[in-house]
Each structure stands twice: as structure tokens, then as C-alpha cells.
N, C-alpha and C positions, 0 to 999 in steps of 0.2 A: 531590185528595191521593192519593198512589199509598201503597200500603200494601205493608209486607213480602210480604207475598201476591201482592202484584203485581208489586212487582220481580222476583222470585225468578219467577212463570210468564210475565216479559218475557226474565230470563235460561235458564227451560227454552224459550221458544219457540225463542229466538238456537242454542241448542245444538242444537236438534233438525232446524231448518233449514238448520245448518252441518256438523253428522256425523250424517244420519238412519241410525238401522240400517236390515237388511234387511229389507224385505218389512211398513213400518212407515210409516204418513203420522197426523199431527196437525197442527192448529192450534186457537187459537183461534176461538168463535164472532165473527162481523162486531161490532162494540163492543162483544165482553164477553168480558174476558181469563179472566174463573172458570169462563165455559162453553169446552170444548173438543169439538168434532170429531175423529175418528180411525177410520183405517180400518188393519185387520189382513188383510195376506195369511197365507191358509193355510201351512204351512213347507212346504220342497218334499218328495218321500220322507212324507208322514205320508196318513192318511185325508181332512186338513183340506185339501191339494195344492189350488190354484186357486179356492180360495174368498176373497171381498173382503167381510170383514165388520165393518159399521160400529158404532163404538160412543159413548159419549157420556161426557164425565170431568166434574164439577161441584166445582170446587171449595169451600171455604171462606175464608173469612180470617183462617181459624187456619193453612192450609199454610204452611208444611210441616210446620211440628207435627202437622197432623191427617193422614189421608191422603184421598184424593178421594174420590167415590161414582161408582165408573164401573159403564156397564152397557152391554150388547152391545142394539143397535139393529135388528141383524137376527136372525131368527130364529137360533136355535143350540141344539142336540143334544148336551151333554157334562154329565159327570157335576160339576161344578164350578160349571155354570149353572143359576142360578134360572129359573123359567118366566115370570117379567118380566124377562128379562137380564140379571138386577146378579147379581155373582160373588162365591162363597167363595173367597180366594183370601189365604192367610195375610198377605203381605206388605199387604192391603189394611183387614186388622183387628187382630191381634193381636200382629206383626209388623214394623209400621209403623218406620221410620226415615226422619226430616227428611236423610236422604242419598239417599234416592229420587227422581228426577223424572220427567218424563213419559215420558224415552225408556228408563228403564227398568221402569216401570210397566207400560209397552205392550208392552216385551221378554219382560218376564214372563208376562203375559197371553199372548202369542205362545208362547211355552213352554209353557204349560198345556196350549195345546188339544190338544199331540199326547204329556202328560207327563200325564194328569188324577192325581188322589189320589182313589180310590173310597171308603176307608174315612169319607172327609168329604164324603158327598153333598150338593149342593143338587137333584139332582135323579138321584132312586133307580130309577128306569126304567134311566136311561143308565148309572149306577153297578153295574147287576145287569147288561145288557146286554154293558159293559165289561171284565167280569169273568168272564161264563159264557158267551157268544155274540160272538164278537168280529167274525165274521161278519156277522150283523146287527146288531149296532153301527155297523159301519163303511160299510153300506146304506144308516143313517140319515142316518150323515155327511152322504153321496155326496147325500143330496137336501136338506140342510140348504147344502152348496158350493154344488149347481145352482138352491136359492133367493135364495142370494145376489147372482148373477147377475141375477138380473130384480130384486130387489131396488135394487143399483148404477144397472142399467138406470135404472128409476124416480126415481131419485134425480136422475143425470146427466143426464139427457134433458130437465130442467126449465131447467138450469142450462148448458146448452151455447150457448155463443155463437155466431154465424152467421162462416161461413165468413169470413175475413180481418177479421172483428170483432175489437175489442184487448179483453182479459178485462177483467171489474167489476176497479176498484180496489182496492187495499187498502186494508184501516181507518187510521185513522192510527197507533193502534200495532204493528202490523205493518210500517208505511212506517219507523216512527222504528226498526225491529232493524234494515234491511238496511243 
């Protein structure tokens, strides 16, 4: 039985894969449309520049009612991230409108990292750093970007196909968007 929740992140996959913004990839995890994968490019011009960081959205079966529990999977340095990677990030708690979806949840997210709001810390290190040392703040960035990299690496390197190999398939609901 497909449930409101499901239709609705069958028609944010559909959107997402047909106007993705910039510097923005998601999908669904392999048969389960409530877990998503998503990866955020750094924005260009910011401290975040060149960083690939992976994050992880879980839905419920109250979406869009409710809003997701997303949390950043690779290491991350900002004043808005918790030290388990799940974010303070207004439109994701107190906030929340069922006219959100994933592509702009992730826009937003993408926003944050180089827009943070210090006065509402998850993490008071980067929030004082942010604020009084922007120097070194932006140090921490630089090697929180260049862990992302080998991060990616790791990730990718499991999952790479062999030269003229045709990629794993798609799920089947992924096969029934295109």
C-alpha cells in the first residue's frame, strides 16, 4: 500500500531528478523510499568551496506533516551542527511547512553552511570561533572540505563499477519515476 508519505517523496524524487538545484544530489536509499541519501557541494566563493558532504534524511509517515530527521554523515565544523551531525536548522523544527521538499530542505541546508546563525548554537566551539576568529574558523573549515574528500573517496571506491561495466539497477521505484 503506498501511503501519503510515499507518494509525495515518489513526487519529490520525480522533482528532484528533473530540476535538481546546484551543487545538490539525493535520492532514495535501494527499497526504502523514507531513507534518503544526499550529498551537498560546498557553495562556490564560501569557506565550505569544494567540499562533498554526505548527509542522511529519514523520513516518517507523517511527511509532510512532520519534517524529516536529517543529519550530515560526514564530519562537519559549523556553528548549526551537532557533534552527531543532525542540525539546528529552524525550517527543520519549529518552522516546518508541508510545502517543503527535499529539494528545498537540501537548498537550505546548502545555505546554512556559509549563512550559519551563531546566536543558536549546536555547537559553541564553532559559534565563538565564528564570531571572534573567523581566521580560524575558517582553518577548521579547510580541513573539515579536505576530510570530505577521502571521505567521498571511501564511500565511492566500494561502489565503483569496473570499466565498461553498466551500473547496479535501479530499485523499482525509482525505474517507475523515469
Amino acid at each position: 500500500m503506498t501511503t501519503p508519505a510515499r507518494r509525495r517523496l515518489m513526487r519529490d524524487f520525480k522533482y528532484l531528478q528533473k530540476d535538481p538545484p546546484m551543487g545538490i544530489q539525493g535520492s532514495p536509499q535501494e527499497n526504502n523510499i523514507m531513507i534518503w541519501d544526499a550529498v551537498i557541494y560546498g557553495p562556490a566563493d564560501t569557506p565550505f568551496e569544494d567540499g562533498t558532504f554526505k548527509l542522511q534524511i529519514e523520513f516518517s509517515e507523517e511527511y509532510p506533516n512532520k519534517p524529516p530527521k536529517v543529519k550530515f554523515l560526514s564530519k562537519m565544523f559549523h556553528p548549526n551542527v551537532y557533534s552527531d551531525g543532525s542540525l539546528c536548522l529552524d525550517i527543520l523544527q519549529n518552522r516546518w511547512s508541508p510545502s517543503y521538499d527535499v529539494s528545498s530542505i537540501l537548498t537550505s541546508i546548502q545555505s546554512l553552511l556559509d549563512e550559519p546563525n551563531p546566536s543558536s548554537p549546536a555547537n559553541a566551539e564553532a559559534a565563538k570561533l565564528f564570531q571572534e576568529n573567523r581566521a580560524e574558523y575558517e582553518k577548521r573549515i579547510q580541513q573539515v572540505v579536505e576530510a570530505s574528500w577521502m571521505d567521498f573517496d571511501d564511500i565511492s571506491s566500494g561502489s565503483e563499477s569496473e570499466e565498461g561495466e553498466e551500473e547496479d539497477e535501479l530499485p523499482d521505484f525509482r525505474a517507475m519515476m523515469v
